[in-house]
N, CA, C, O and CB atoms as a CASP TS submission, in Angstrom:
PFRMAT TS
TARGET T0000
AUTHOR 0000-0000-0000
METHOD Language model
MODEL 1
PARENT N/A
ATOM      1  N   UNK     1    -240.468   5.510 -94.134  1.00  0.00           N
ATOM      2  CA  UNK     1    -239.658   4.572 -93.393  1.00  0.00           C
ATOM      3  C   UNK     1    -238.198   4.810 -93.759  1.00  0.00           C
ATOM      4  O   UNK     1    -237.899   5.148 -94.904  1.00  0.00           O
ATOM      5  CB  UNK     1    -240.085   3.108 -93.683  1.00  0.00           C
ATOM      6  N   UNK     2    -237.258   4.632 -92.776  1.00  0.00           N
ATOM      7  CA  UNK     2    -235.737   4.920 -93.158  1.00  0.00           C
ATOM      8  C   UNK     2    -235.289   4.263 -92.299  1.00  0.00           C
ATOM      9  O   UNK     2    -235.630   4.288 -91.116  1.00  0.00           O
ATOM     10  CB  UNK     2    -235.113   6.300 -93.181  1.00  0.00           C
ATOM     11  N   UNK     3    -234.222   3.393 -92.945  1.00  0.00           N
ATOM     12  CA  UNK     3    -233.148   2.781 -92.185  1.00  0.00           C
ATOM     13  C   UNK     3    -231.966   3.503 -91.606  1.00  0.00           C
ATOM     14  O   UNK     3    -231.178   4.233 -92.206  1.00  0.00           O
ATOM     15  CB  UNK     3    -232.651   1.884 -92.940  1.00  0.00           C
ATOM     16  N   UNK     4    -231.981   3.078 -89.966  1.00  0.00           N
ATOM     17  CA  UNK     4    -230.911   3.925 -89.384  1.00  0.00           C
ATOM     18  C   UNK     4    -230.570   3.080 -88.283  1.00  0.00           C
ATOM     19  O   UNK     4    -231.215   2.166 -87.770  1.00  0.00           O
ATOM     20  CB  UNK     4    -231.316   5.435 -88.954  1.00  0.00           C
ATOM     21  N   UNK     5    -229.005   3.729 -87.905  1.00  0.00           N
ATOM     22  CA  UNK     5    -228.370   2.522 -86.862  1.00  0.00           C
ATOM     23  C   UNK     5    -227.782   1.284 -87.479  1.00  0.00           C
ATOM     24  O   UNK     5    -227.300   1.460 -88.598  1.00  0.00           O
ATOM     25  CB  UNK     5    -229.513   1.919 -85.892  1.00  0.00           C
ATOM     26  N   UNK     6    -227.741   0.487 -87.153  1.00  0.00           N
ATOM     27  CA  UNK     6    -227.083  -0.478 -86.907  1.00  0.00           C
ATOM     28  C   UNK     6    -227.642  -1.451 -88.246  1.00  0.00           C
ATOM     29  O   UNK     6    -226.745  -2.098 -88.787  1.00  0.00           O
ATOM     30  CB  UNK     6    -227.301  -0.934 -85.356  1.00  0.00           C
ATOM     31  N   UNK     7    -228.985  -1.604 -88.804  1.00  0.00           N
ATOM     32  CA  UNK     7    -229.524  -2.021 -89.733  1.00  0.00           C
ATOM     33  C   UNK     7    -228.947  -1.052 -90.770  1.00  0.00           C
ATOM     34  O   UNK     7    -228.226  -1.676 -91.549  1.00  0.00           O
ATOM     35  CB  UNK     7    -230.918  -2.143 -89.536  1.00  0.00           C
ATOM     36  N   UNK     8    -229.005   0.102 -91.020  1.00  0.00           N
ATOM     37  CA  UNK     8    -228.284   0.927 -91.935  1.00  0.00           C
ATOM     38  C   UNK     8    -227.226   0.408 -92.313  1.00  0.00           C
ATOM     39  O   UNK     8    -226.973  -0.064 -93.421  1.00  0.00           O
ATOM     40  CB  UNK     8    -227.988   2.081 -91.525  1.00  0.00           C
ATOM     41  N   UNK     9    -226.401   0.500 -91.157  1.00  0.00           N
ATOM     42  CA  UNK     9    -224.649  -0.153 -91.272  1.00  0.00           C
ATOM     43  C   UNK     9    -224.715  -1.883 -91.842  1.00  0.00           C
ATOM     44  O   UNK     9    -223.859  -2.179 -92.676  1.00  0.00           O
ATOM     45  CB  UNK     9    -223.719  -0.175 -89.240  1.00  0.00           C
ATOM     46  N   UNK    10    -225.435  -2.695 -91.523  1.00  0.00           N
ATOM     47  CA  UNK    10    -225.911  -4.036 -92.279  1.00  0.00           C
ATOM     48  C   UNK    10    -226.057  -4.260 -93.695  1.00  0.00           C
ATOM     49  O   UNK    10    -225.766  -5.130 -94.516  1.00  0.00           O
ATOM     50  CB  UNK    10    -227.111  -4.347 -91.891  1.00  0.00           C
ATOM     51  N   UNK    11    -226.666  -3.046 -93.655  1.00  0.00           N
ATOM     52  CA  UNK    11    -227.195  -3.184 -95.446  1.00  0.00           C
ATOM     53  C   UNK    11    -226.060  -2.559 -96.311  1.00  0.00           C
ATOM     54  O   UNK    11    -225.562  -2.983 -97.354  1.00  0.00           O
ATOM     55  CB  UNK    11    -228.832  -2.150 -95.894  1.00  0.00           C
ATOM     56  N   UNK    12    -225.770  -1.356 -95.546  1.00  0.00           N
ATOM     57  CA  UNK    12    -224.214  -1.346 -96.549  1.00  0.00           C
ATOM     58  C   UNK    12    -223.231  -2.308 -96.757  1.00  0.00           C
ATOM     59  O   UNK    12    -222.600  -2.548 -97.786  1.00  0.00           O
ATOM     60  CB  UNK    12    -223.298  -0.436 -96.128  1.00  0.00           C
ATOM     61  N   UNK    13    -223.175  -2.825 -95.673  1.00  0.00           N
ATOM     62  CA  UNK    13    -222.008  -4.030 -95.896  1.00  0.00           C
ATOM     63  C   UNK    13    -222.218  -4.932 -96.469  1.00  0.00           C
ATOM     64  O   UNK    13    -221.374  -5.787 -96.737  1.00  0.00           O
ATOM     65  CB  UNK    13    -221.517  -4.645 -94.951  1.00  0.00           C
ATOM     66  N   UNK    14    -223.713  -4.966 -96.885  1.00  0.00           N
ATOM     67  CA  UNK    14    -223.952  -6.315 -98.034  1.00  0.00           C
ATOM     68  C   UNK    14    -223.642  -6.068 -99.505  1.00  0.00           C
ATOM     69  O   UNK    14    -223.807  -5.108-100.258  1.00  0.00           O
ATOM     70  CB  UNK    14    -225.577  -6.803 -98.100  1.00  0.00           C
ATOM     71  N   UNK    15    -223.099  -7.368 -99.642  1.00  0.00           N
ATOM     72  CA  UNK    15    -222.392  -7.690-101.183  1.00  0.00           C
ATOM     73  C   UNK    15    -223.823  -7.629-102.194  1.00  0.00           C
ATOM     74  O   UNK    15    -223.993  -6.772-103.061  1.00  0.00           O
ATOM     75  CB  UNK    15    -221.461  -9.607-101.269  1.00  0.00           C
ATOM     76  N   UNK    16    -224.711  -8.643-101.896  1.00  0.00           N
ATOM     77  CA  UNK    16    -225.527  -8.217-103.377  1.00  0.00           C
ATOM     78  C   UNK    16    -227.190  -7.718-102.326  1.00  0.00           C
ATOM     79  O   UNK    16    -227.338  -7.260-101.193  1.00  0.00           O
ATOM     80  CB  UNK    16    -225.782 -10.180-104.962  1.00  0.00           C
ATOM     81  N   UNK    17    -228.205  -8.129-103.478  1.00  0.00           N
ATOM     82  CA  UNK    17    -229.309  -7.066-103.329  1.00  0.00           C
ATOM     83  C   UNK    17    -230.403  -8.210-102.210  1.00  0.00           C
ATOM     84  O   UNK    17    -231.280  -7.956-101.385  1.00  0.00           O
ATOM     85  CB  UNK    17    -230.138  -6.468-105.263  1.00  0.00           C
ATOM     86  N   UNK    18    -229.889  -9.294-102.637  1.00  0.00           N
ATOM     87  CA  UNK    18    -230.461 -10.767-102.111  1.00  0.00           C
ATOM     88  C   UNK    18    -230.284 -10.503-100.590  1.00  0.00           C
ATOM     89  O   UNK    18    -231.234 -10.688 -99.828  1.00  0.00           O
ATOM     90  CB  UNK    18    -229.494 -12.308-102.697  1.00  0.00           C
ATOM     91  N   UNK    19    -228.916 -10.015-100.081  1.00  0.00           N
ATOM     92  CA  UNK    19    -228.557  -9.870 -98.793  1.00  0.00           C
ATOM     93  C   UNK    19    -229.025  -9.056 -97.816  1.00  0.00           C
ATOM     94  O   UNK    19    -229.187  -9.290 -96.618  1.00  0.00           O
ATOM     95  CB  UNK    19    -227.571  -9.672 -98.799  1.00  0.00           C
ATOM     96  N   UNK    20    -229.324  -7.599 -98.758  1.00  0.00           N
ATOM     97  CA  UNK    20    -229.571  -6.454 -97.777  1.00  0.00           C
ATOM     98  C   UNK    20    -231.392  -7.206 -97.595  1.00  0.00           C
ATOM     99  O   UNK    20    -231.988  -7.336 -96.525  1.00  0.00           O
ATOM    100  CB  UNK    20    -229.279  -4.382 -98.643  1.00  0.00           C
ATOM    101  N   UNK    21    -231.816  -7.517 -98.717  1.00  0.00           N
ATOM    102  CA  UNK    21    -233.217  -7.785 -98.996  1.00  0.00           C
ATOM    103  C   UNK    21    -233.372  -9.108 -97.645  1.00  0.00           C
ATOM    104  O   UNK    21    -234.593  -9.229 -97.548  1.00  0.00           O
ATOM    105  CB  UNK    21    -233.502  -8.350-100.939  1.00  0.00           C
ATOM    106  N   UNK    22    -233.062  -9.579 -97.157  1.00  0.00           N
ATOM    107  CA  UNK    22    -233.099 -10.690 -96.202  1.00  0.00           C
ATOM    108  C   UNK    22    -232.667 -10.105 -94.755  1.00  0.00           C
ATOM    109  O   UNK    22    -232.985 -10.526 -93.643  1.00  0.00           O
ATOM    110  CB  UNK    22    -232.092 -11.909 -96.709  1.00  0.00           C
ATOM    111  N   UNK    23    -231.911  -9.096 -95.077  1.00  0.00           N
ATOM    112  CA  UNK    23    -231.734  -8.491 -93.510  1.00  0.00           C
ATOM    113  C   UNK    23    -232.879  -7.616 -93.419  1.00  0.00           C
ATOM    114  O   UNK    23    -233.324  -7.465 -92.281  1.00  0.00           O
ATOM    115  CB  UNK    23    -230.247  -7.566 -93.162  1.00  0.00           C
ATOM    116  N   UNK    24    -233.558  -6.895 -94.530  1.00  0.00           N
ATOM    117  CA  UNK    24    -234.396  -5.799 -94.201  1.00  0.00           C
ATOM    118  C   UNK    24    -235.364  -6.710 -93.628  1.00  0.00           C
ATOM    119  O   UNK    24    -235.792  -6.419 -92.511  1.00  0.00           O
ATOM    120  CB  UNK    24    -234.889  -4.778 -95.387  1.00  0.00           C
ATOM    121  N   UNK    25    -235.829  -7.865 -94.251  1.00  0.00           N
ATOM    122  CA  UNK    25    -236.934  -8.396 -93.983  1.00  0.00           C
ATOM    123  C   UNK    25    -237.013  -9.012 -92.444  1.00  0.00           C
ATOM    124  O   UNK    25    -237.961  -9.063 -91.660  1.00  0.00           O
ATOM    125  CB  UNK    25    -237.137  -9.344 -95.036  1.00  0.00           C
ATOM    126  N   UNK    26    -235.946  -9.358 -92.351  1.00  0.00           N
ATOM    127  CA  UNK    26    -235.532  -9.778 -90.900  1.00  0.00           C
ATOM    128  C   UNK    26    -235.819  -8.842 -89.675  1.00  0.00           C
ATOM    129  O   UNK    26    -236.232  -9.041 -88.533  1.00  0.00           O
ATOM    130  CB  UNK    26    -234.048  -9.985 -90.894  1.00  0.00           C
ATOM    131  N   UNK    27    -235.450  -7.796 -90.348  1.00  0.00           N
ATOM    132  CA  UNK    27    -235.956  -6.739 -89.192  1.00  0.00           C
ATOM    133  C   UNK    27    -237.342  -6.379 -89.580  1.00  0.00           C
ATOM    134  O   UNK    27    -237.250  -5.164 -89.401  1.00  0.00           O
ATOM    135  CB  UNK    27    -235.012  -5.286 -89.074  1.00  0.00           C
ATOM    136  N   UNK    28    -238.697  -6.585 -90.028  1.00  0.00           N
ATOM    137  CA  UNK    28    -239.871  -6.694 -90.059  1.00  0.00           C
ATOM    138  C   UNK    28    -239.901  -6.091 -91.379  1.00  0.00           C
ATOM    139  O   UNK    28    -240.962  -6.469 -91.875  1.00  0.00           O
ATOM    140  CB  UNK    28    -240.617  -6.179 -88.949  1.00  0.00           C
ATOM    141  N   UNK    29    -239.208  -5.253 -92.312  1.00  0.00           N
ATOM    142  CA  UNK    29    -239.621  -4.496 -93.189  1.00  0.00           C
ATOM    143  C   UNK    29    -239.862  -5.544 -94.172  1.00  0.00           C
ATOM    144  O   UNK    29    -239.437  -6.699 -94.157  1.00  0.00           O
ATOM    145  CB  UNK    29    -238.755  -3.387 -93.513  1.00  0.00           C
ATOM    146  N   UNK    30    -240.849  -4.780 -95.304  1.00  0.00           N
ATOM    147  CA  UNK    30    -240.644  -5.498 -96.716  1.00  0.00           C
ATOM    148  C   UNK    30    -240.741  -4.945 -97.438  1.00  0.00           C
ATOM    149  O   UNK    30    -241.889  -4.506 -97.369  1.00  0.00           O
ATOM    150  CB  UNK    30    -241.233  -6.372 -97.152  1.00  0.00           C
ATOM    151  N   UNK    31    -240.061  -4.399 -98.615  1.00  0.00           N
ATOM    152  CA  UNK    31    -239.341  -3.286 -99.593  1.00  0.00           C
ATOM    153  C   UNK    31    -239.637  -4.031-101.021  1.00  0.00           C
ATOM    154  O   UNK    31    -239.333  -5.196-101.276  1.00  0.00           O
ATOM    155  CB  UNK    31    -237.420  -3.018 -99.256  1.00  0.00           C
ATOM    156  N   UNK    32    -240.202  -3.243-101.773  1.00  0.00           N
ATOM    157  CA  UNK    32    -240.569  -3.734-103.194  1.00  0.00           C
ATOM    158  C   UNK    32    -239.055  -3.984-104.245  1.00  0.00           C
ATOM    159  O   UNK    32    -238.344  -2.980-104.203  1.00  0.00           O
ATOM    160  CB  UNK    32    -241.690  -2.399-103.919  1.00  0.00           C
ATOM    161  N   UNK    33    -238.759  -4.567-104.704  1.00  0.00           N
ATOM    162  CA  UNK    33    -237.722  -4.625-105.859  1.00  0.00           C
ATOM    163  C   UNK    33    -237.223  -3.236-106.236  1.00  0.00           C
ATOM    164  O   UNK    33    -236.003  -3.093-106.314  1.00  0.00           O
ATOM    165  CB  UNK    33    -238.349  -5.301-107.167  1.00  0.00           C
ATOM    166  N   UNK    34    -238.232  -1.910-106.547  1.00  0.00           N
ATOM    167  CA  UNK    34    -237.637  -1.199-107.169  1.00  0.00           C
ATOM    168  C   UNK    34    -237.150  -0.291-105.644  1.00  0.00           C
ATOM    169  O   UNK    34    -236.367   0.658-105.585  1.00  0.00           O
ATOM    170  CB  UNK    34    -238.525  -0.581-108.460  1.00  0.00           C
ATOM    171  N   UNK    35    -237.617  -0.698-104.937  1.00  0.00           N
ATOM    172  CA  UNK    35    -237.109  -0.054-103.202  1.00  0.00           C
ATOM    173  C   UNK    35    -235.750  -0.419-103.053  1.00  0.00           C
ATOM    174  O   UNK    35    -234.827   0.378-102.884  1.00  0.00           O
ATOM    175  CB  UNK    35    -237.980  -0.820-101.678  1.00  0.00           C
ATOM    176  N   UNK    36    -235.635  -1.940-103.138  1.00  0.00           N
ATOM    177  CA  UNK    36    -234.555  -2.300-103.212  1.00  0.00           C
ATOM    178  C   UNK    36    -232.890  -1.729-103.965  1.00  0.00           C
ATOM    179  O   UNK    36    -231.804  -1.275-103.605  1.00  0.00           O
ATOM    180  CB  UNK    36    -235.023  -3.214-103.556  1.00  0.00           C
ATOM    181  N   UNK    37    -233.679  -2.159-105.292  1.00  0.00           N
ATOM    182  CA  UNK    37    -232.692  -1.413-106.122  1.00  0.00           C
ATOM    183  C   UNK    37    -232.086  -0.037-105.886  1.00  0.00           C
ATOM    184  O   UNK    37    -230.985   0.243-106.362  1.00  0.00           O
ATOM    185  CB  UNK    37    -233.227  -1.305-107.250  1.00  0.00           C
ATOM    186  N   UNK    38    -232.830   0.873-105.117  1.00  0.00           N
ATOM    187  CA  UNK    38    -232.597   1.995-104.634  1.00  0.00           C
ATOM    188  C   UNK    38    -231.370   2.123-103.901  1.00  0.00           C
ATOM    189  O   UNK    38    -230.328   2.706-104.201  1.00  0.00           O
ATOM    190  CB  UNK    38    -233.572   2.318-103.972  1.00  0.00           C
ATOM    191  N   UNK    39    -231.823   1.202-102.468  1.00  0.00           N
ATOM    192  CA  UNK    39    -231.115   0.928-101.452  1.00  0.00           C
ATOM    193  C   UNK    39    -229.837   0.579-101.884  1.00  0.00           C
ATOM    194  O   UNK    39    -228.902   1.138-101.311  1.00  0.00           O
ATOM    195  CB  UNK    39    -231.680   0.026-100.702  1.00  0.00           C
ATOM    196  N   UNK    40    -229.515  -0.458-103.029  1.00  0.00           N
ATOM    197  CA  UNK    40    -228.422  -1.380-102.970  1.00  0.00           C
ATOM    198  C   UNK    40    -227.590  -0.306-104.003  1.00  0.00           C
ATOM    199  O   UNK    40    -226.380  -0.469-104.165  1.00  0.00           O
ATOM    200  CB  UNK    40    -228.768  -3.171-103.510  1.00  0.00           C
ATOM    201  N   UNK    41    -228.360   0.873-104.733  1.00  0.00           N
ATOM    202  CA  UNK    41    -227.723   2.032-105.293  1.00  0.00           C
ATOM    203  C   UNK    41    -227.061   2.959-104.670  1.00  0.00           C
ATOM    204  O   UNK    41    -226.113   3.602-105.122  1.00  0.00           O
ATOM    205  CB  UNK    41    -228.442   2.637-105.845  1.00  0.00           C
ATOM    206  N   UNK    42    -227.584   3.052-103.542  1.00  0.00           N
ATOM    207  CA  UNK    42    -227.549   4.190-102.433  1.00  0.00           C
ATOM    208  C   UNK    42    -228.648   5.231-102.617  1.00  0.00           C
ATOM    209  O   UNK    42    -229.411   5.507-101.691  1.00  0.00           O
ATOM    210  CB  UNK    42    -226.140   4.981-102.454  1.00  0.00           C
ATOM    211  N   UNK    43    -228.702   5.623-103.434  1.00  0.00           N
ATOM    212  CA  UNK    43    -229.777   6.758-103.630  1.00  0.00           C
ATOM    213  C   UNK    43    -231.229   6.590-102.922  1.00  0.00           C
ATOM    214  O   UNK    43    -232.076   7.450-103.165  1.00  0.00           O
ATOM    215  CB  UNK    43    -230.051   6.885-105.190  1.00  0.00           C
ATOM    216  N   UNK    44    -231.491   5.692-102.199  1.00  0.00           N
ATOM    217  CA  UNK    44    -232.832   5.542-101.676  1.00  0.00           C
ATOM    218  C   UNK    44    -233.163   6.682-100.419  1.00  0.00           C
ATOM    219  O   UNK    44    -232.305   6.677 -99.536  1.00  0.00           O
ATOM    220  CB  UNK    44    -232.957   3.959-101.139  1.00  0.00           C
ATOM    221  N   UNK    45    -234.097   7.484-100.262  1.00  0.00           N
ATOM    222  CA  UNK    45    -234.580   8.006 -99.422  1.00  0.00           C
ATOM    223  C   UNK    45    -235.035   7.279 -98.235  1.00  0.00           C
ATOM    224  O   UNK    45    -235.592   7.807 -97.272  1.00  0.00           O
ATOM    225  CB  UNK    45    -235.325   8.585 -99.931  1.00  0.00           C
ATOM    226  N   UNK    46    -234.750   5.965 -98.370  1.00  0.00           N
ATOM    227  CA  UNK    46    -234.937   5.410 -96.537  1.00  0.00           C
ATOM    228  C   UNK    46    -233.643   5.440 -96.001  1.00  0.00           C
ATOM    229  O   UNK    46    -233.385   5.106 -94.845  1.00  0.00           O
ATOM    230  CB  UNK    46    -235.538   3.638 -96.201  1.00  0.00           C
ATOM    231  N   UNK    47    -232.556   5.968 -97.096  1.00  0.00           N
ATOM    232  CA  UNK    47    -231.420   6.064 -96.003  1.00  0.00           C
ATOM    233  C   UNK    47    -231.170   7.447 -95.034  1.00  0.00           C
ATOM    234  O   UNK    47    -231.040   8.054 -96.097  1.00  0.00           O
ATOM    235  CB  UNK    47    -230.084   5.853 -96.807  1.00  0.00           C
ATOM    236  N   UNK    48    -231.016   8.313 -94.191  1.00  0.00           N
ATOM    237  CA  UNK    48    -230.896   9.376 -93.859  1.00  0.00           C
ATOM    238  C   UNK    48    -229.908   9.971 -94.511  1.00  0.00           C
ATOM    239  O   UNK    48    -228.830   9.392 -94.649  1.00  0.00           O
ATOM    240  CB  UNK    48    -230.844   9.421 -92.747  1.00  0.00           C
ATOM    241  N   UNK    49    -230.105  11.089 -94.958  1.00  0.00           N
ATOM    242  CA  UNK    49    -229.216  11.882 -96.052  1.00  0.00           C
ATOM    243  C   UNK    49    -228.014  12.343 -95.113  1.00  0.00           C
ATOM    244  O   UNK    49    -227.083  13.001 -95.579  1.00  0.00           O
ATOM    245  CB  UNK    49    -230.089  13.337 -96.865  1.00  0.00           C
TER
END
């Protein structure tokens, strides 16, 4: 699974991990803590390289 578009651009613009984690979910996903942490690192492989 990888976030792209417009949800991509969402989650970067979020300030903490609480935020992106409430938009992902919003858009149907649900991402484990250490998924998260990834994401809010950048380094996660659901982002497109």
């Amino acid at each position: 699974m990888k976030l792209v578009g417009e949800l991509k651009e969402k989650v970067e613009k979020t300030e903490t991990k609480e935020e992106a984690k409430e938009l992902i979910k919003k858009a149907g996903m649900d991402l484990t803590d250490e998924e998260m942490d990834e994401v809010s690192g950048g380094k996660s492989p659901i982002f497109d390289p």
